[in-house]
N, C-alpha and C positions, 0 to 999 in steps of 0.2 A: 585816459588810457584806452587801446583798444579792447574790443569785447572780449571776453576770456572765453575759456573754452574749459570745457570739465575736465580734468587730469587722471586718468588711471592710478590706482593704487595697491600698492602691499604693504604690510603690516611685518609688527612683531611685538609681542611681551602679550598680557592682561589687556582685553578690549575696557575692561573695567579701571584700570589703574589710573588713580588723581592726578599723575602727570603727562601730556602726551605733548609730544617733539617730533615737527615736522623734519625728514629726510628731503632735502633738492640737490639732486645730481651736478654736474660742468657737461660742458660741451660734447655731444658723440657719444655721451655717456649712456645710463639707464637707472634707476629709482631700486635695481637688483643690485646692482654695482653698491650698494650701500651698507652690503647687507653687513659689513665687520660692525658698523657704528649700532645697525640697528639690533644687531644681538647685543652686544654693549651694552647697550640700553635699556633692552627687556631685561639684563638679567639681573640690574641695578633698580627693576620695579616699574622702569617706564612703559608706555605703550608710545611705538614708533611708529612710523606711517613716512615711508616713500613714495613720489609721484614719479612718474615718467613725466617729462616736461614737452609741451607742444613740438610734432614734427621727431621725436625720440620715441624709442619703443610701441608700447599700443597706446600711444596718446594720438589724440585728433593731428591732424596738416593743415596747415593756416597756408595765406601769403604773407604776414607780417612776421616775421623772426626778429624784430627789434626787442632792444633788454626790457622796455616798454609792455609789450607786448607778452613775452614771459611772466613780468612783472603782472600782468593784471588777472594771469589763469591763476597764479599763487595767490593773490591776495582776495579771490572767492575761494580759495580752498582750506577750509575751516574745519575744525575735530568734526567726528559723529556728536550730535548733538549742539552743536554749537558753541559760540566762547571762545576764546584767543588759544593756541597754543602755549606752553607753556615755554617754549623754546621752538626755535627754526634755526638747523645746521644746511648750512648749505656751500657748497664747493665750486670755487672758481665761476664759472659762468650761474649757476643758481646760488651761488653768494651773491653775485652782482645783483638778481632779479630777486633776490630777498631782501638786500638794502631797499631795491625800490619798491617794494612791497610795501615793511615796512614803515618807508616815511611817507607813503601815501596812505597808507592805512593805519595809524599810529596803536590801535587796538586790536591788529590781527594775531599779536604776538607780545611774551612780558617778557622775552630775552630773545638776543639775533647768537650763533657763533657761525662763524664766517673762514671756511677753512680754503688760505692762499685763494682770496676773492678777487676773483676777474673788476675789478674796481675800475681801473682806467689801463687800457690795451691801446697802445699803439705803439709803430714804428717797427722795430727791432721783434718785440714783445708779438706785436699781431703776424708779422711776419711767422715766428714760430708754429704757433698756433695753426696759424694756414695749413702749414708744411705738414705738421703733425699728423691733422685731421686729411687730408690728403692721402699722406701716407698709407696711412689705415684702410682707408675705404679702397685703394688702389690694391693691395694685397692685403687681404685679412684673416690670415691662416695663424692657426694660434701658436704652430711652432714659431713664427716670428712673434708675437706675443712676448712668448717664454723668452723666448733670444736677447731680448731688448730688457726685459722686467725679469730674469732668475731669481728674483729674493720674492716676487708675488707669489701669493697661496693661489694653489691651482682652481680656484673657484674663479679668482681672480682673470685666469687669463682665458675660463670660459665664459665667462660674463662679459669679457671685456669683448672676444668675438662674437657674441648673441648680441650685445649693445650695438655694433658697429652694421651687424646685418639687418637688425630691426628699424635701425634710424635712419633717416631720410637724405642722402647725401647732399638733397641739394638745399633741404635746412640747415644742413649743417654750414653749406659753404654761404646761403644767401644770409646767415648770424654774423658774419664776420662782416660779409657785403653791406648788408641793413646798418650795420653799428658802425660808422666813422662820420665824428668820432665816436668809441664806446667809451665812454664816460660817465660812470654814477658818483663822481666822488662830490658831487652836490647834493644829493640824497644821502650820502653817508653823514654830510655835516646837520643836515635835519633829523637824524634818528633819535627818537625821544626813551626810545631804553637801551638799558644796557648791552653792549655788544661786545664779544672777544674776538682778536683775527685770532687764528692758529696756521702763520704763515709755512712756510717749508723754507731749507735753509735756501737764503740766495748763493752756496757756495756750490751748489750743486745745481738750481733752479728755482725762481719763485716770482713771482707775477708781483705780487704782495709785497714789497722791498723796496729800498733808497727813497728818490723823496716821493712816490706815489704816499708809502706807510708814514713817513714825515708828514707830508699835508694832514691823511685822513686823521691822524691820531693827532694833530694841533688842533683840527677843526671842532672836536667835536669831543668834551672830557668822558663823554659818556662809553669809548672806546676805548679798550686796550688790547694788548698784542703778547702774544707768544711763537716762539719758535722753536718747530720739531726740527734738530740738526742729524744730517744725515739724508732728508729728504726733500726729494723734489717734490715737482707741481700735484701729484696725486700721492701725496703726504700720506691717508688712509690707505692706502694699499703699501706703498713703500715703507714706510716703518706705524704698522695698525698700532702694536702696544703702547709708543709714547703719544701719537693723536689721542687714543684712546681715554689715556690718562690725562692730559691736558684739557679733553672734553671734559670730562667728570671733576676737572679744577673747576672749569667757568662755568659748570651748570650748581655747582656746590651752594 
């Protein structure tokens, strides 16, 4: 892997609490952009901890934006004190770089969930994504925000402009660049603990679906899947309550 880089952090629940769960952001995003899961989480006793991911928010700028290359900041970035995680949730593109985390690092973590993970992107799929993160960076004004996403909590579509102004547009565009193909679903067949998706419904949008989620989940019994219907690709914002609870299933 290439050299990692040390990742910014925030927090939320008990710095003392037995369990702690790493937060990884998707693409364009930010480690604040988190924050539904990580209150969640503190208030069921955990202690949380979101990264900004290289080239995103105040995290260092590389040249490498490969999943790779993500992969290798996450898998040094370990509790205060040391020791595996007790969980790592991570989303769409920091799902992808958490699978390769942990199957190169089999003891950085004793559970993956994996919310609608960027697993394999291409064609149609990468197309999106492009278009998406383009869009954004091209007009970033949060009345369009709201316009597009009305059912998001208004934290949501301040975060989501602070995310887009803080990250590096041309990390964002050389991720897409770097990655063809972007492909982890070999590393998803190596992960030696247990892992849940929590895809979003494909009737609306999801990355995670047909036979990409066919393959991952034949390869490898140690995965399984749920699905929050009624939402798309950023599932934790578009419907928080049923992620929410579906997290607290697969962390149970």
């Amino acid at each position: 892997m290439p050299a990692p880089l040390t990742l910014p952090r925030i927090c939320w629940g008990d710095p003392a609490s037995g369990r702690r769960a790493l937060l990884v952001h998707g693409l364009g995003s930010s480690g604040a952009l988190m924050w539904r899961l990580g209150s969640a989480l503190a208030d069921a006793g955990w202690h949380a901890t979101a990264v900004d991911l290289r080239g995103h928010g105040d995290a260092p700028r590389a040249l490498d934006y490969s999943v790779g290359g993500y992969a290798a900041d996450l898998a040094t970035t370990v509790p205060d004190g040391g020791g595996p995680w007790d969980a790592v949730i991570g989303h769409s593109l920091g799902g992808a770089a958490s699978t390769a985390a942990s199957a190169s690092a089999p003891g950085w973590t004793r559970r993956l969930v994996l919310l609608d993970p960027a697993v394999l992107v291409g064609g149609r799929d990468a197309a999106i994504v492009r278009r998406s993160q383009e869009r954004a960076f091209a007009d970033n004004r949060i009345e369009l925000v709201r316009q597009e996403h009305p059912h998001w909590h208004p934290q949501d579509w301040e975060l989501k402009v602070d995310a887009v102004r803080r990250a590096s547009a041309w990390a964002v565009e050389q991720t897409s660049a770097q990655n063809t193909p972007w492909d982890v679903t070999a590393d998803a067949a190596r992960l030696t603990v247990p892992t849940h998706v929590i895809a979003s419904d494909p009737e609306v949008y999801s990355i995670f679906t047909g036979d990409v989620a066919t393959g991952v989940l034949a390869a490898n019994p140690l995965v399984t899947m749920s699905i929050v219907e009624g939402a798309g690709h950023s599932l934790h914002r578009d419907k928080p309550e049923e992620t929410v609870r579906q997290l607290r299933e697969a962390l149970a």
